[in-house]
KOLGUVO-458359 format. One record per residue: x, y, z of N, C-alpha, C in turn; residue number from 1. Coordinates in steps of 0.2 Angstrom, whole numbers, m for minus. Each point is the difference from the previous one (the first is absolute). Layout:
! KOLGUVO-458359
+-------+-------+-------+-------+-------+-------+-------+-------+-------+------+
!   n_x !   n_y !   n_z !  ca_x !  ca_y !  ca_z !   c_x !   c_y !   c_z ! mike !
+-------+-------+-------+-------+-------+-------+-------+-------+-------+------+
!     X !     Y !     Z !     X !     Y !     Z !     X !     Y !     Z !  NUM !
...
+-------+-------+-------+-------+-------+-------+-------+-------+-------+------+
END
This chain:
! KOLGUVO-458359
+-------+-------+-------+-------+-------+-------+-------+-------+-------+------+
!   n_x !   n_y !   n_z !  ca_x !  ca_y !  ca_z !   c_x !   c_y !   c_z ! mike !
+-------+-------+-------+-------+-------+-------+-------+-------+-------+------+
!    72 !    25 !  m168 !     0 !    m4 !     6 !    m7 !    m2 !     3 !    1 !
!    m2 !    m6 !     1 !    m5 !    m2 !     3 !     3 !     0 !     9 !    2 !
!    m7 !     2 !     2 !     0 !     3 !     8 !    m6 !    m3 !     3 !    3 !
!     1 !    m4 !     4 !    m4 !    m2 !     5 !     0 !     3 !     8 !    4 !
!    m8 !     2 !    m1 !     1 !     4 !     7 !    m5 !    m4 !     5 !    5 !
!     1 !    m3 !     4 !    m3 !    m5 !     6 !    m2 !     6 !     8 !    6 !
!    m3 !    m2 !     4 !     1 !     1 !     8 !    m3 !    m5 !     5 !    7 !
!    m2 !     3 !     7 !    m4 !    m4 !     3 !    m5 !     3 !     4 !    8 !
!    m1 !     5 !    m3 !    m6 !     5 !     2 !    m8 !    m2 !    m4 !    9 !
!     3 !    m1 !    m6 !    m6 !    m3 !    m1 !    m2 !     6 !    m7 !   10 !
!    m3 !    m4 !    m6 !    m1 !     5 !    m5 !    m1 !     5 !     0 !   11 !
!    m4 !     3 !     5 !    m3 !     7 !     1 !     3 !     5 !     2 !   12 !
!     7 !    m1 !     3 !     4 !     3 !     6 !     4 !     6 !    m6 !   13 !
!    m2 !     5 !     4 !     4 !     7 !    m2 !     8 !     0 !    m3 !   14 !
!     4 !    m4 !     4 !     8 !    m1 !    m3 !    m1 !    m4 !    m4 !   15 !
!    m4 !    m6 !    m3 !     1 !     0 !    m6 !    m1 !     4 !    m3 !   16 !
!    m5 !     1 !     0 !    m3 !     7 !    m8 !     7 !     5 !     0 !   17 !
!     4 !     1 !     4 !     2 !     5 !     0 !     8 !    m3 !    m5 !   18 !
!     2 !    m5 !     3 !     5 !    m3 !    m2 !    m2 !    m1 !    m9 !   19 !
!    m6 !    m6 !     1 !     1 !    m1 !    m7 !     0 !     7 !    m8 !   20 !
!    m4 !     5 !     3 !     1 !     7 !    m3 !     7 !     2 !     1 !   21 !
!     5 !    m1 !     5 !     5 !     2 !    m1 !     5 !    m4 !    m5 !   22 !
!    m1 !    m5 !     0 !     6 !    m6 !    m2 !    m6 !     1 !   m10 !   23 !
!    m4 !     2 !     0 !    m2 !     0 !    m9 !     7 !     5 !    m4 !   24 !
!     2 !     2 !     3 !     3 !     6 !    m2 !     8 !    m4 !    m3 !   25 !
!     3 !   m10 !     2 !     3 !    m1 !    m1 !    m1 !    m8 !    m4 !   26 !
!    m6 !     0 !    m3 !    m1 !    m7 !    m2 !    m8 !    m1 !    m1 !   27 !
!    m1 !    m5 !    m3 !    m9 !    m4 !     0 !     0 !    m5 !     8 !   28 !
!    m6 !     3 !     3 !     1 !    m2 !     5 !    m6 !    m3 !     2 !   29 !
!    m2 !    m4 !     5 !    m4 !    m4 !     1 !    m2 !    m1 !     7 !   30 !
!    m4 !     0 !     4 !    m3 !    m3 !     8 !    m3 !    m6 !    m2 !   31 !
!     2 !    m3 !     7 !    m3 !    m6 !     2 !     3 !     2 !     9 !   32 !
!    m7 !    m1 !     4 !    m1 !     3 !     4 !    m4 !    m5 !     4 !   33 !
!    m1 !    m1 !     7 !    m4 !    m4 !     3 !    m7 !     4 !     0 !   34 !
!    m6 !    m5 !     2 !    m6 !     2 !    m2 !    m1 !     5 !     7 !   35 !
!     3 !    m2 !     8 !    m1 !     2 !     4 !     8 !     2 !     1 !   36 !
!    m1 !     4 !     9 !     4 !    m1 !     3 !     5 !    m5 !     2 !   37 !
!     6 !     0 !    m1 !     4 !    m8 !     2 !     7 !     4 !     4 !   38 !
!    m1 !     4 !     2 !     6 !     4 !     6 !     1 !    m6 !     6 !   39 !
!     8 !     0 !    m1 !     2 !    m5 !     3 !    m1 !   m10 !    m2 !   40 !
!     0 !     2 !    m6 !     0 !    m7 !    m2 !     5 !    m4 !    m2 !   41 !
!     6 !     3 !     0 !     6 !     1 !    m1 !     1 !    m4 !    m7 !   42 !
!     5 !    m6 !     0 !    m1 !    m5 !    m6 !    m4 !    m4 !    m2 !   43 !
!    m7 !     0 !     3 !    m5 !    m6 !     1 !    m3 !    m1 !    m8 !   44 !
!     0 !    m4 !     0 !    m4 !    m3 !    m8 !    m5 !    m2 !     0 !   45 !
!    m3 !     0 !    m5 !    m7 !    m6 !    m1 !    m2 !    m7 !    m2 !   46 !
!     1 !    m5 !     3 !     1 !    m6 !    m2 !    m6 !    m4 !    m1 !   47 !
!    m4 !     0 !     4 !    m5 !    m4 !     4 !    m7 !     3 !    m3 !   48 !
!    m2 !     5 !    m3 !    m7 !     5 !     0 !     2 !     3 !    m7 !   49 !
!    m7 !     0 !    m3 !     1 !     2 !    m7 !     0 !     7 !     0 !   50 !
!     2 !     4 !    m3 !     2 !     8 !    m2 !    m5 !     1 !    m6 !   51 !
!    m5 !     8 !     3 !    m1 !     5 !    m7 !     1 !     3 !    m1 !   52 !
!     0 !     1 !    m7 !     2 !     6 !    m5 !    m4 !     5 !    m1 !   53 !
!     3 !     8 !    m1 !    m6 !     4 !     1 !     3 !     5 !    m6 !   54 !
!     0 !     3 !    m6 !     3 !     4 !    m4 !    m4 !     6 !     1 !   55 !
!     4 !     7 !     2 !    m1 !     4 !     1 !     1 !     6 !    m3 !   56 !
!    m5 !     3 !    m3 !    m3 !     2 !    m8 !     2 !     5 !     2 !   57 !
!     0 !     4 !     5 !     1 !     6 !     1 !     3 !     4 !     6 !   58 !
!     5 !    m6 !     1 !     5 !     0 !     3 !     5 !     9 !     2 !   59 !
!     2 !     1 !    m8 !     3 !     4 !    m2 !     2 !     1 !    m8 !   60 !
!     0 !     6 !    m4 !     1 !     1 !    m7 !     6 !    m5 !    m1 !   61 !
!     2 !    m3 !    m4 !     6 !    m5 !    m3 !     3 !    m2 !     5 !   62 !
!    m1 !    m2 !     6 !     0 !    m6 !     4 !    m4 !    m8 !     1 !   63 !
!     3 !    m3 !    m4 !    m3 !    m8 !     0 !    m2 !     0 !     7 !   64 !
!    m5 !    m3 !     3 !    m1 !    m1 !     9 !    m4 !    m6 !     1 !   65 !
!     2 !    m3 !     4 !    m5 !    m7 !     2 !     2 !     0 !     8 !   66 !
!    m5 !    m2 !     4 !    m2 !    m2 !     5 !     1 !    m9 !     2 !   67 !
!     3 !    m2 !     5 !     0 !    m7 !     1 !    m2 !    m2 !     7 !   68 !
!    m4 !    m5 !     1 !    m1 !    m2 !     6 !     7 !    m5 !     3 !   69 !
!     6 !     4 !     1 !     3 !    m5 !     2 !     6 !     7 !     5 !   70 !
!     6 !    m4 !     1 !     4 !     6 !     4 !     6 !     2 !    m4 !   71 !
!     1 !     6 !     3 !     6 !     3 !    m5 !     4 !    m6 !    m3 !   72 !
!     6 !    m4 !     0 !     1 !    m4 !    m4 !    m4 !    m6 !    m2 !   73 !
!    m5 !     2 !     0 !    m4 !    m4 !    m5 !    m1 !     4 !    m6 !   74 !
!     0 !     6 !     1 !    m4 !     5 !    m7 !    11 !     1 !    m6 !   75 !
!     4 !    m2 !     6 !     4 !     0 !    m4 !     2 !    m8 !    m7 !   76 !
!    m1 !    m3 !     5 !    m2 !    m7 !    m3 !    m5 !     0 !    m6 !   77 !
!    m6 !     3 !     1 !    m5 !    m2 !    m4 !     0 !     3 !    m5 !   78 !
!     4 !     9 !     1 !     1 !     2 !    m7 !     5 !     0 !    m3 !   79 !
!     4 !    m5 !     1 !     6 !    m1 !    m5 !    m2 !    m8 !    m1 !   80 !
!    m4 !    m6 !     3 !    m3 !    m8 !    m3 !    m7 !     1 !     0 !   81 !
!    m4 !     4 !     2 !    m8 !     2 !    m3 !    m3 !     4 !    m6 !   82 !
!     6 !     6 !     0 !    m4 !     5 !    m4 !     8 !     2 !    m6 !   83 !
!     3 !    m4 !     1 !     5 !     0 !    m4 !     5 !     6 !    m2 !   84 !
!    m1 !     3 !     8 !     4 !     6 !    m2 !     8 !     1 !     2 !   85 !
!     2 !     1 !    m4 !     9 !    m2 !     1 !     5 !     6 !     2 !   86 !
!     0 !     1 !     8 !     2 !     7 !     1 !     7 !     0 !     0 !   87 !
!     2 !     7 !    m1 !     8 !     1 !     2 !    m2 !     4 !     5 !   88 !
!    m2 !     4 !     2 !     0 !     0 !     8 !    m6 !    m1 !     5 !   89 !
!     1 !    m1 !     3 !    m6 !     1 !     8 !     0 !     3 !     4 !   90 !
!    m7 !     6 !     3 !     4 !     4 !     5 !   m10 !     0 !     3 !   91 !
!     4 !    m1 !     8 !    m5 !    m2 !     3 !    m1 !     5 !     6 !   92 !
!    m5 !     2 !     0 !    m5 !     9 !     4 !    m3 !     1 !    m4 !   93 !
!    m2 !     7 !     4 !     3 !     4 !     5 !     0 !    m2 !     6 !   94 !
!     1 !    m4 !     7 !    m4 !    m3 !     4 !    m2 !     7 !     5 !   95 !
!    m6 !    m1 !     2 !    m2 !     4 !     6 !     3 !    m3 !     6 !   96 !
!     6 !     2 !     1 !     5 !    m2 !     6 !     5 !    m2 !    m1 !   97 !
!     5 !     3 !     4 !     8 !    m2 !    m2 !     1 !    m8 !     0 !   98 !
!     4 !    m2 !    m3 !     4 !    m5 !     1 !     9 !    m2 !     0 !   99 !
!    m1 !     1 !     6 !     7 !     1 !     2 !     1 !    m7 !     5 !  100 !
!     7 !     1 !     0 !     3 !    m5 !     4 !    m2 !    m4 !     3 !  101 !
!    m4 !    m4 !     4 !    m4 !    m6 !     3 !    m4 !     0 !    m3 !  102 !
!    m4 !     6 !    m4 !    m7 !    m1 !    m2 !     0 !    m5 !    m6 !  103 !
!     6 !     1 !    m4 !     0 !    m3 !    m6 !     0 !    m9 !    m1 !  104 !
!     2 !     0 !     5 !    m4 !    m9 !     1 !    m6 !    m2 !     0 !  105 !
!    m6 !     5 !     2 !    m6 !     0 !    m2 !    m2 !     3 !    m5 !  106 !
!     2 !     4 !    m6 !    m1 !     4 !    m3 !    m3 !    m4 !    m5 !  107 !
!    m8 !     1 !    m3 !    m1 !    m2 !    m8 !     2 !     4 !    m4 !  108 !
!     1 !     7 !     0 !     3 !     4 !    m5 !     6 !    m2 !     0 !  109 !
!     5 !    m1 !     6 !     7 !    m2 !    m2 !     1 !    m8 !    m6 !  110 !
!    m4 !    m3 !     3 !    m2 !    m7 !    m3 !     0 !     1 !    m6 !  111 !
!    m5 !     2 !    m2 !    m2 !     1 !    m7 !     5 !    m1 !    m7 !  112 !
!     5 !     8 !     5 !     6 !     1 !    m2 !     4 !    m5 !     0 !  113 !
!     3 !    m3 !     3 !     2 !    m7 !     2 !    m1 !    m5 !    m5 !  114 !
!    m7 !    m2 !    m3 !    m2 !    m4 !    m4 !     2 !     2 !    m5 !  115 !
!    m1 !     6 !    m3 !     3 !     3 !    m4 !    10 !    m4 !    m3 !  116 !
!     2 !     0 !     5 !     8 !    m2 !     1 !     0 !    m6 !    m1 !  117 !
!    m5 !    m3 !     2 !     2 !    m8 !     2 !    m2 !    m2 !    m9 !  118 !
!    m4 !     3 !    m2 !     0 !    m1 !    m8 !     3 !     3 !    m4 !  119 !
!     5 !     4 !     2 !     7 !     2 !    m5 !    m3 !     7 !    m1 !  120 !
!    m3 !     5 !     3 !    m4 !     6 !    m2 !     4 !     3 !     4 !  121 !
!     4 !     7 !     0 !     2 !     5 !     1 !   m10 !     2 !     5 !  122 !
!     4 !     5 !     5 !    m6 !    m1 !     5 !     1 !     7 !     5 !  123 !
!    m4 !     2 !     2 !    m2 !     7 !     7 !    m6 !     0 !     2 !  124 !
!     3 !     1 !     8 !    m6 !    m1 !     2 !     0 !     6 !     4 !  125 !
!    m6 !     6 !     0 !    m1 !     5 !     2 !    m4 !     2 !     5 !  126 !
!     1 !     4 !     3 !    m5 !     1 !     8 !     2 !     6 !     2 !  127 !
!    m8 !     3 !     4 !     1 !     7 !     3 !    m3 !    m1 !     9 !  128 !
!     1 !     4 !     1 !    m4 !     2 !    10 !    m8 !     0 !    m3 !  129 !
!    m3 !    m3 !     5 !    m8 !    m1 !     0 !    m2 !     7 !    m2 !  130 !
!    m3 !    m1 !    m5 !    m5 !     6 !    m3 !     5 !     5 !     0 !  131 !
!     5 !    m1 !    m2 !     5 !     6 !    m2 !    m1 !     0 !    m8 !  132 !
!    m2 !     1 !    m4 !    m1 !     0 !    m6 !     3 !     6 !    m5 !  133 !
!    m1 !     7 !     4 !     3 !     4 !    m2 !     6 !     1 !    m3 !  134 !
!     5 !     0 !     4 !     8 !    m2 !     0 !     1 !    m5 !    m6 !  135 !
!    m4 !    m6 !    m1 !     0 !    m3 !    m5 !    m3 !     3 !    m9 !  136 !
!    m5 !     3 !     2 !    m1 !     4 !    m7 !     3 !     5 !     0 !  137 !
!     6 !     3 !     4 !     3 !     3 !    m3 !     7 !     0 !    m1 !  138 !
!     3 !    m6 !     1 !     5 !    m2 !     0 !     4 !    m7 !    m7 !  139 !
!    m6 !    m6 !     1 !    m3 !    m4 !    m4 !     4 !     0 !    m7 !  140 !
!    m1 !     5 !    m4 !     4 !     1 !    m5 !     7 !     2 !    m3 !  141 !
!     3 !     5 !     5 !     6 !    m1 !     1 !     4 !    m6 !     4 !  142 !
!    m3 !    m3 !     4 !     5 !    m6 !     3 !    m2 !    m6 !    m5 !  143 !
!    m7 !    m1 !    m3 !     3 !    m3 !    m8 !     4 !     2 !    m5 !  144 !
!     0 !     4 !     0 !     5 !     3 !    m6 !     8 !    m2 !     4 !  145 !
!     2 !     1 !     4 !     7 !    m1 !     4 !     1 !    m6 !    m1 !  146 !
!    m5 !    m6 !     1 !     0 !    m6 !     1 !     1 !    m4 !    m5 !  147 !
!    m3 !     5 !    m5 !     0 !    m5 !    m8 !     6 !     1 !    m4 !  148 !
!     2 !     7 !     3 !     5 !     3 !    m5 !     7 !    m5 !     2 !  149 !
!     0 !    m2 !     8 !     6 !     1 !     2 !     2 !    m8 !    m2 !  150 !
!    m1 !    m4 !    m1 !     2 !    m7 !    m4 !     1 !    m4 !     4 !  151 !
!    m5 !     0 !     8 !     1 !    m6 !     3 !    m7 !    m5 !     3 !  152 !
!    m3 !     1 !    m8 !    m5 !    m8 !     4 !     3 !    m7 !    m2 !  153 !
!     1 !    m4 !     2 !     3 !    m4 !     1 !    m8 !    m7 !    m1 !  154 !
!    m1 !    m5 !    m2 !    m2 !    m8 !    m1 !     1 !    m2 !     6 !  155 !
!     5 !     0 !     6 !     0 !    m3 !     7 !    m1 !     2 !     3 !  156 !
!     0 !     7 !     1 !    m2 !     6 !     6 !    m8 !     5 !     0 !  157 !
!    m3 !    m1 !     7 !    m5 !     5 !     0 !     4 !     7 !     2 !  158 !
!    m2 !     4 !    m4 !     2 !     6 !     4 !    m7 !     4 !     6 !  159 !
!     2 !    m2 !     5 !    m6 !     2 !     4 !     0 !     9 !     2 !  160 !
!    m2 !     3 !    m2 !    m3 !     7 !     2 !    m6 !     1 !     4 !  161 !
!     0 !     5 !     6 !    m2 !     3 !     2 !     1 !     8 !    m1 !  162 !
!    m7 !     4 !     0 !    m1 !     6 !     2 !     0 !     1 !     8 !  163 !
!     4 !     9 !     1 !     1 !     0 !     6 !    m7 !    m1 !     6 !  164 !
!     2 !     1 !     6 !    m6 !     0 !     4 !    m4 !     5 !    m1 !  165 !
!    m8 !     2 !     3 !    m4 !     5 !     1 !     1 !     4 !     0 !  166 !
!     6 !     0 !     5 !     0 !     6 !     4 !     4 !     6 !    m4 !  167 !
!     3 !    m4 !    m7 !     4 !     5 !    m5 !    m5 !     1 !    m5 !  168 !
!     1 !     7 !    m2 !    m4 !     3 !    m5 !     2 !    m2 !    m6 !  169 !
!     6 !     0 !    m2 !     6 !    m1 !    m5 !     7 !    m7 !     1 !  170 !
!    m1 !    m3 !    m4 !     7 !    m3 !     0 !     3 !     4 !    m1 !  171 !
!     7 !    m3 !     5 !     9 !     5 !     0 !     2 !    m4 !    m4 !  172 !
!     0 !    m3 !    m5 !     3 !    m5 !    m5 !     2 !    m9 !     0 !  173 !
!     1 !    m2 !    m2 !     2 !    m6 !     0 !     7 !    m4 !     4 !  174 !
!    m2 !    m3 !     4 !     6 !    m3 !     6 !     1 !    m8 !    m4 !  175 !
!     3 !    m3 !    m2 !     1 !    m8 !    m2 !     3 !    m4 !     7 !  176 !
!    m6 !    m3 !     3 !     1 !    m3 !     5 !    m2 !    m6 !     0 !  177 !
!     2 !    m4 !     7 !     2 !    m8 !     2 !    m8 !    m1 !     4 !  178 !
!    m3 !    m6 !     0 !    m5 !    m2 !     4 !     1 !     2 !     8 !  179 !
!    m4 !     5 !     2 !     1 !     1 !     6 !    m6 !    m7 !     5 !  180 !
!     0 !     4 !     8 !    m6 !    m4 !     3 !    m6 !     3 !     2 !  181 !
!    m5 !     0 !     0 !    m6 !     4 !     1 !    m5 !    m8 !     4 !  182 !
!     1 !     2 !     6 !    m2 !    m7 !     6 !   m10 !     2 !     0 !  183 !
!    m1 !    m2 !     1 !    m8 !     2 !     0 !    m3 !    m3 !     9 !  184 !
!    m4 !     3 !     2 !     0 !    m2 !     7 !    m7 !    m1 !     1 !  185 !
!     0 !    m7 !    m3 !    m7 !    m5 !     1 !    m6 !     1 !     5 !  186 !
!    m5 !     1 !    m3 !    m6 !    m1 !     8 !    m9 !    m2 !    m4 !  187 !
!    m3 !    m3 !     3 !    m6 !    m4 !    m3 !    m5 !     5 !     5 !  188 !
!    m4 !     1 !    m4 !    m7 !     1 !     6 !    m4 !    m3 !    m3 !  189 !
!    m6 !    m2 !     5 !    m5 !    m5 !    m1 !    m5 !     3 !     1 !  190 !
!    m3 !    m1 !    m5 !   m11 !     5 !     0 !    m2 !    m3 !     3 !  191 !
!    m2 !    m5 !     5 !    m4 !    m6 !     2 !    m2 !    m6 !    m3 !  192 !
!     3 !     2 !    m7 !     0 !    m8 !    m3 !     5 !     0 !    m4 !  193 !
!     5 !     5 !    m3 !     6 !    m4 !    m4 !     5 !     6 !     5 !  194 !
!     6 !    m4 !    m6 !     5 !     5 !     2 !     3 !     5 !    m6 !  195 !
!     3 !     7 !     2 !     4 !     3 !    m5 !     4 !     4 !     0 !  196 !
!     5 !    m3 !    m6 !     7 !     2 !     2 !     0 !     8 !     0 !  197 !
!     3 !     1 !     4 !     2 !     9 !     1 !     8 !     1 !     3 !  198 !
!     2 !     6 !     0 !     7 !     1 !     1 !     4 !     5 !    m3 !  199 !
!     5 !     2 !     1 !     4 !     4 !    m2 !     7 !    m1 !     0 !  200 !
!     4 !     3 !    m6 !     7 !     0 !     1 !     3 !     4 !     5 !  201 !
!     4 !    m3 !     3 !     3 !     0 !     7 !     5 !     6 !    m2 !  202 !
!     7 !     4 !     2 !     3 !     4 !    m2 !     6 !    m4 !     3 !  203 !
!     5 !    m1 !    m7 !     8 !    m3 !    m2 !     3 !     3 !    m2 !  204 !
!     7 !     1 !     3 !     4 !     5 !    m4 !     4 !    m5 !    m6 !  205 !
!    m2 !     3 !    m6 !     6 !    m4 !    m5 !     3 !     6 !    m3 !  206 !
!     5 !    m4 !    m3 !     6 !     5 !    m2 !     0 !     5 !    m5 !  207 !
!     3 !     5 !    m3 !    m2 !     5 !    m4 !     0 !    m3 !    m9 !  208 !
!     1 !    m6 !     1 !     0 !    m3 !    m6 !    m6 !    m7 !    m4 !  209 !
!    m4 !     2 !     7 !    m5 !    m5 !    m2 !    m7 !     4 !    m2 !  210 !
!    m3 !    m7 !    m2 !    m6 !     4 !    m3 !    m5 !     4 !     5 !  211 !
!    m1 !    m3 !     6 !    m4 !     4 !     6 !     3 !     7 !     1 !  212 !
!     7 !     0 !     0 !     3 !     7 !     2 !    m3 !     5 !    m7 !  213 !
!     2 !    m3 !    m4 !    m3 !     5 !    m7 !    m7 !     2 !    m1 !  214 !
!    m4 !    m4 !     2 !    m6 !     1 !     2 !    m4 !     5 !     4 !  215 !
!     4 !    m1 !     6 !    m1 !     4 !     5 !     2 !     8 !     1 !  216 !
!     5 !    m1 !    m7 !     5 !     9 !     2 !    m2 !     2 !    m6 !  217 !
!    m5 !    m2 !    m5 !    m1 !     5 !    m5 !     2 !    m3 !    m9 !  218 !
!     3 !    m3 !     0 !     3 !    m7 !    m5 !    m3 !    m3 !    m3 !  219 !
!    m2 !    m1 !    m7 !    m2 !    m5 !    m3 !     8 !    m6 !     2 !  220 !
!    m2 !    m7 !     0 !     3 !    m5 !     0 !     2 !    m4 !    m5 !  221 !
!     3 !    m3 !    m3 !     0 !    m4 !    m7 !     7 !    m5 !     6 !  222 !
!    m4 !    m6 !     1 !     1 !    m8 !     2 !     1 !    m5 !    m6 !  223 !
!     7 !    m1 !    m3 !    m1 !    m7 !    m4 !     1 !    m7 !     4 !  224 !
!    m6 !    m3 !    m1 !    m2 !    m5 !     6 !     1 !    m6 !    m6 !  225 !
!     2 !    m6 !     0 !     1 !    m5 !    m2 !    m5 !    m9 !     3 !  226 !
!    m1 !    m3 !    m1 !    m5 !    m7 !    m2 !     6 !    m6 !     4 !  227 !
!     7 !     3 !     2 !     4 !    m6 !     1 !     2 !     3 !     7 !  228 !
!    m6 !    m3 !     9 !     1 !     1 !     4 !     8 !    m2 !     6 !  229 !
!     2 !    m4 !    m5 !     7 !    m3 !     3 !     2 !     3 !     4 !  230 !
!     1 !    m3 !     5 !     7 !     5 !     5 !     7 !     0 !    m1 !  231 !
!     3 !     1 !    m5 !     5 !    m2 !    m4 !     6 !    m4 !     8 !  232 !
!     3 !     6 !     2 !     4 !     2 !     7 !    m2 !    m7 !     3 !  233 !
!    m6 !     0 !     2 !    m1 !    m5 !     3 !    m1 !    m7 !    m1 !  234 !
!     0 !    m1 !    m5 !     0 !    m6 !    m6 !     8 !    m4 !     2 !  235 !
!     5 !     7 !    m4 !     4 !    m1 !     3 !     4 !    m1 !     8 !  236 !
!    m4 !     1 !     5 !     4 !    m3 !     5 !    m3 !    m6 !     2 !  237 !
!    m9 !    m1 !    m3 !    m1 !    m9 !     2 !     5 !    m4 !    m3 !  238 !
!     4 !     3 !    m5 !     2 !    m7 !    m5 !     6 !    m1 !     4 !  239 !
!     3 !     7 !     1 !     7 !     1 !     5 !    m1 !    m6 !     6 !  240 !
!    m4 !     0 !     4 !    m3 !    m3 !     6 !    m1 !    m8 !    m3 !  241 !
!    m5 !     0 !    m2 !    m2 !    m7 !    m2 !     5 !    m4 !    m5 !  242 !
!     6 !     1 !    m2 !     2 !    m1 !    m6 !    10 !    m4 !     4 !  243 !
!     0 !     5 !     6 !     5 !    m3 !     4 !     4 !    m7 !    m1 !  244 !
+-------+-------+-------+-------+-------+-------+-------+-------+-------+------+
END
């Protein structure tokens, strides 16, 4: 199995090193990675600006690894029509910070993942609580072994995973849950010459089956999120309406 491992933290960032060490254990694996930070880039590409290439020698022992100046779905693009790498899967983390339910609209790691889909690749995209690392190194290889054993990566579907919040030392296990909402409560300060974003997530109650609930109470998450945003239900009532 060829394996691509992407994020949006940026080459240097500790969840990948950890992830691509973990995922050696299942394939020939590879990084393409952005050169910087692109948190919160969500699906943005590169059109307009030329992109470098940086190969990174010492990356990690039998991980292929390049650096790109471009954003998480650019490094999934450029290593499958730049560097000719032909993945069967793609799994995008570790991100330093959950992505859950509102977040994932923003998300370059979700994205990544995503790209991955939209080119016919089986795909995960993986996230822990800010500088929660621990919980991930010690968990990380048993929720891939579950994951790969269990025969459900699918070519349409991202499976979006988080690790639980901080404030749990251990996941309580694996919850399969629905996109919850995680509202974020916007505020700009101004240093005397620009402005910047600051804020925090507001507190929502969602229901025991979404990904914020799982989050919250100790749960790793496993989200399969799909590329076709339709509102099916409501498709069907314009047509009902309009169609009179």
């Amino acid at each position: 199995m060829n394996i691509l491992v992407v994020n949006d933290d940026g080459i240097q960032a500790k969840g990948i090193h950890i992830l691509a060490e973990a995922l050696k254990a299942y394939g020939e694996t590879y990084v393409v990675a952005p050169q910087s930070e692109q948190s919160g880039a969500a699906h943005s590409i590169t059109l307009h600006d030329p992109m470098g290439l940086k190969k990174c020698e010492d990356f990690m022992p039998g991980v292929s690894a390049w650096s790109l100046e471009g954003k998480p779905a650019d490094c999934v693009k450029f290593a499958a029509f730049g560097l000719g790498i032909k993945p069967d899967l793609v799994v995008s983390g570790i991100n330093d910070g959950a992505n859950l339910g509102t977040d994932i609209m923003y998300s370059g790691t979700v994205s990544g993942a995503f790209e991955g889909v939209i080119l016919g690749i089986p795909s995960i995209a993986i996230s822990t609580d800010f500088d929660h690392f621990g919980i991930v190194e010690k968990e990380i290889d048993s929720l891939l072994s579950r994951v790969m054993a269990a025969d459900i990566l699918d070519s349409g579907v991202v499976l979006n995973i988080n690790f639980p919040s901080a404030i749990h030392a251990a996941s309580r296990g694996i919850h399969i849950t629905h996109q919850g909402l995680r509202p974020f409560d916007h505020a700009y300060e101004f240093d005397g010459e620009k402005y910047w974003a600051k804020g925090t997530w507001y507190p929502f109650i969602n229901d025991e089956t979404s990904d914020v609930y799982a989050f919250e109470n100790g749960y790793i998450s496993l989200t399969p999120l799909k590329t076709d945003r339709t509102d099916y239900d409501y498709l069907n009532q314009i047509k009902a309406k309009l169609n009179k």
